[in-house]
C-alpha positions in Angstrom: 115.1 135.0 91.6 118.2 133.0 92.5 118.9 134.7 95.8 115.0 133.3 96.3 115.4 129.9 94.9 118.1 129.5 98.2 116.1 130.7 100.7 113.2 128.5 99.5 115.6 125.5 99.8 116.7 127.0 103.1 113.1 126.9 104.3 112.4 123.3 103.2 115.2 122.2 105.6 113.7 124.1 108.3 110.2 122.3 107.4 111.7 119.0 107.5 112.7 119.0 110.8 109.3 118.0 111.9 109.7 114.7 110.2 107.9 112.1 112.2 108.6 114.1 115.4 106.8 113.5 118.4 106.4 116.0 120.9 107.9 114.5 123.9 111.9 114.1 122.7 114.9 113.8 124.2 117.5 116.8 124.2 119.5 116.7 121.2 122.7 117.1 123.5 121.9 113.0 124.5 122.8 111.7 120.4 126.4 110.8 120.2 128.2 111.2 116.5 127.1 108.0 114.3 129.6 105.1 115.5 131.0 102.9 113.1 130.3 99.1 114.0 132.3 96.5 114.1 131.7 93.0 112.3 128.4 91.0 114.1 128.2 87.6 114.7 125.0 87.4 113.0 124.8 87.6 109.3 122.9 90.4 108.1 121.2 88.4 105.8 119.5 86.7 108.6 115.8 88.3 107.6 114.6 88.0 111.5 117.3 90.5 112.5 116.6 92.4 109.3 112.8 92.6 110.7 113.9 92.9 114.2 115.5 96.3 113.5 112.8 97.4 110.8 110.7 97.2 113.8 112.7 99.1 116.3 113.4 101.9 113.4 109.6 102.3 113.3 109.1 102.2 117.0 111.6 105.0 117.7 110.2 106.8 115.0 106.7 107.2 116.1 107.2 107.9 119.3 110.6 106.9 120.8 113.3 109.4 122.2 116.8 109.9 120.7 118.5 107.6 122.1 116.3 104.6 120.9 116.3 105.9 117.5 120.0 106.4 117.7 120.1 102.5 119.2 117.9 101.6 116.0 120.3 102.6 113.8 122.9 101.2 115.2 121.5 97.6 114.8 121.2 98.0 111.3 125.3 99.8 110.9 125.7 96.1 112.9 124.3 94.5 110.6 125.5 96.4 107.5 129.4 95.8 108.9 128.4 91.8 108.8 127.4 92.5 104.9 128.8 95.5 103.2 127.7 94.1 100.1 124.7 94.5 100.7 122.6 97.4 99.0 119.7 97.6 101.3 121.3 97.5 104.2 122.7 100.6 103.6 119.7 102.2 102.5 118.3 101.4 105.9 121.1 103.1 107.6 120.5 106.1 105.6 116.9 106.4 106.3 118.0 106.0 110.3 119.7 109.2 109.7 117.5 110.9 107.3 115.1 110.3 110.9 117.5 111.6 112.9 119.2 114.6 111.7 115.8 116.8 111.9 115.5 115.4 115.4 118.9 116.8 116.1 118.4 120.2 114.0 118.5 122.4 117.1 122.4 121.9 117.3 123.5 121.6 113.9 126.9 119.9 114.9 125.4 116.9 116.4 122.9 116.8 113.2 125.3 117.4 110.6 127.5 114.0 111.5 124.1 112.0 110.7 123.6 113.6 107.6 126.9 113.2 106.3 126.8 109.9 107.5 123.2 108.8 105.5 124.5 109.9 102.3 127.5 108.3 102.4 125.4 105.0 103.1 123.5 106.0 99.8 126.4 106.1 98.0 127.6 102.8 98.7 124.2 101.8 98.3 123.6 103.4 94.7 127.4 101.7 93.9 126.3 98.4 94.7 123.2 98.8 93.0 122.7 101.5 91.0 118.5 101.0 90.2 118.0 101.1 93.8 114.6 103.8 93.3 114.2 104.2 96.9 118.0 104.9 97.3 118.0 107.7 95.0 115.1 109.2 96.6 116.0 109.4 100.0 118.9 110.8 98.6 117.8 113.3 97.2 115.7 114.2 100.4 118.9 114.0 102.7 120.4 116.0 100.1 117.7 118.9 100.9 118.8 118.4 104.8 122.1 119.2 103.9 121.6 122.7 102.3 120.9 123.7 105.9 124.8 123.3 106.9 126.0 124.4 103.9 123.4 126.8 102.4 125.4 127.6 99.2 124.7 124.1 97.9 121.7 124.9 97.1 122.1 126.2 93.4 123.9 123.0 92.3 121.5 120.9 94.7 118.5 121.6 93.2 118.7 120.3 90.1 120.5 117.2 91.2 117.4 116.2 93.3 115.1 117.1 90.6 117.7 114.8 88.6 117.4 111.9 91.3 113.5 111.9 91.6 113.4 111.6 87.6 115.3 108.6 87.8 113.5 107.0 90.5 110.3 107.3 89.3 111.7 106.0 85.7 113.3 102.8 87.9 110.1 102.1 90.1 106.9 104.2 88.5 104.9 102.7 91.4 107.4 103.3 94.3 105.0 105.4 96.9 108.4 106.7 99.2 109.6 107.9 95.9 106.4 110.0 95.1 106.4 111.0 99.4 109.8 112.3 99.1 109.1 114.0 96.0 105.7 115.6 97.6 108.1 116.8 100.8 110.5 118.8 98.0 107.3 120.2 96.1 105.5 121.0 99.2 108.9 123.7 99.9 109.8 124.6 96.6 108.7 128.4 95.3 105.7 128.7 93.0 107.6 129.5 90.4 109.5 126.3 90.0 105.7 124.5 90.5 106.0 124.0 94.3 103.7 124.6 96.9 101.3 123.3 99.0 98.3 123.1 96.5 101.1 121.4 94.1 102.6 119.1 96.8 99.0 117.8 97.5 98.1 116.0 94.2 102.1 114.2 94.7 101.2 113.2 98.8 97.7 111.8 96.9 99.7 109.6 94.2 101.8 108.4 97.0 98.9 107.3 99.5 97.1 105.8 96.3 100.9 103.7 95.9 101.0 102.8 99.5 97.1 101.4 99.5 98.4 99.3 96.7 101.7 97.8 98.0 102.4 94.4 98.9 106.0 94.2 100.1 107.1 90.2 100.4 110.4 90.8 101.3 110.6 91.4 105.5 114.0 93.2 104.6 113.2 95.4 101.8 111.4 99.0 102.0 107.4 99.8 103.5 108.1 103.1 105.7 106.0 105.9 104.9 102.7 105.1 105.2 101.4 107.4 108.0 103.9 110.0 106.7 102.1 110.4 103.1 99.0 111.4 105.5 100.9 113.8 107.7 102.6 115.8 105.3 99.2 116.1 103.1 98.2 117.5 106.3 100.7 119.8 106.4 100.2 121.1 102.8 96.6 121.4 103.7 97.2 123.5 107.0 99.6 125.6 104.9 96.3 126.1 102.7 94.1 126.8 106.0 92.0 123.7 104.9 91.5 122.5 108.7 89.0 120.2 108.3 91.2 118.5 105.3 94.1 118.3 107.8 92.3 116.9 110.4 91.4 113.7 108.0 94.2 113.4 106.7 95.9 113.3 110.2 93.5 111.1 111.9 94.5 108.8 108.3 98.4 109.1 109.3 97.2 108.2 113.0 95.0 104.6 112.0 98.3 103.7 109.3 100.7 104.6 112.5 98.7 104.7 116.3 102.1 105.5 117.8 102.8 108.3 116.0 103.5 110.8 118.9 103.9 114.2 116.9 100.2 113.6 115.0 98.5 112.5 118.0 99.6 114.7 120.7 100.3 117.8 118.6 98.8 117.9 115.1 95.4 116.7 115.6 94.8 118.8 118.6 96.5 121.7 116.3 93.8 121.2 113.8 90.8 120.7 116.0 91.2 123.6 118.1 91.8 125.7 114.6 88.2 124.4 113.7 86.7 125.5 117.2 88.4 129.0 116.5 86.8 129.3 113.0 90.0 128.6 110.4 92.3 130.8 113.1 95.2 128.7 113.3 98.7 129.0 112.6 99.6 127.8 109.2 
């Protein structure tokens, strides 16, 4: 069972290297190693440049190459070197890299650095403030990315992530990243520690019923994940051979993201020409 337990958490690694990727990407041989800013002249409390980034992180997400999601995240380590006081900033560095390092998977020393890199931001983050819920999570989901360069972490991993999305939910009960990135480690646990796609499905629900109902004020604070709650239902559903399923629930990531690359030119065909074959598609 333990031997199992790893190679489950082996596996979810693998699966999260899809994460918001579009089909047409750059080689992973064009990333350079995370670079550590120096001071900016604007302050990174300056919510426009906050915004400004938030936007560019989003844009290279959906359907940018490396390199622009590599320059987005080097705007907000600008702006985090201005401000290293600052919490959030931080956190937005992190989920830069919790982007990239699947991107980069197919040459695990250019990934690696990223990793590294994004929980080390999560750390200073959780230091400077400690109920940060959407810190913890996304630490606990880079945490899962770096069994797969160190796959013996996995037995003392585990539990700490299990740990991490307990608290988070107990800081922010209504936090839909928290439920997303809780639905992405049930969706790749075994069945016998209640993972699964059929048990990953109710969690992607809770967090697209969180997402309907949240009203971020703050232009600097966290509201990714909105077309990735869709996506990875879809995923749980193909992993059930529900096709039709998937295909709404794509089509739902698709009107919550339009330029996301991977569901429109990959997934959504995927799952239509599944339905044309009669349920035959790869799971």
């Amino acid at each position: 069972m333990r031997i199992l337990f790893v190679v489950t958490l082996i596996t979810f690694c693998a699966a999260l290297a899809g994460i918001g990727a579009p089909v047409a990407l750059a080689k992973a041989g064009s990333a350079a190693p995370p670079a550590k800013a120096g001071h900016a002249a604007v302050r990174a409390t300056d919510p426009g440049a906050v915004a400004s980034a938030k936007r560019a992180l989003y844009e290279a997400s959906g359907s940018g190459t490396i390199e622009q999601l590599v320059a987005a995240r080097a705007r907000f380590e600008r702006l985090s070197a201005a401000e290293p006081k600052s919490a959030l900033l931080h956190y937005w560095v992190a989920v830069a890299d919790w982007r990239l390092t699947p991107r980069l998977m197919k040459d695990k020393t250019k990934a690696e650095p990223y990793c590294k890199d994004g929980l080390a931001h999560l750390e200073q983050a959780l230091r400077l403030d400690p109920k940060l819920a959407d810190a913890l999570a996304l630490k606990a989901g880079l945490q899962g990315l770096s069994i797969t360069f160190d796959p013996p972490s996995a037995m003392s991993l585990g539990p700490q992530m299990e740990e991490e999305f307990r608290r988070a939910h107990a800081l922010a009960p209504q936090n839909p990243r928290v439920y997303l990135l809780e639905g992405l480690n049930t969706l790749n646990k075994p069945a016998f520690v209640g993972g699964g796609a059929g048990m990953a499905l109710p969690v992607f629900q809770k967090a697209q019923d969180m997402f309907a109902k949240e009203s971020v004020a703050d232009s600097t604070a966290p509201d990714w994940g909105r077309d990735d709650a869709y996506l990875w239902a879809g995923r749980a559903a193909t992993k059930l051979k529900d096709w039709p399923r998937a295909l709404e629930l794509y089509k739902k990531a698709l009107e919550a993201n339009p330029t996301n690359a991977w569901v429109k030119q990959q997934l959504i065909p995927e799952a239509e020409k599944a339905i044309a074959d009669g349920g035959k598609g790869k799971s």
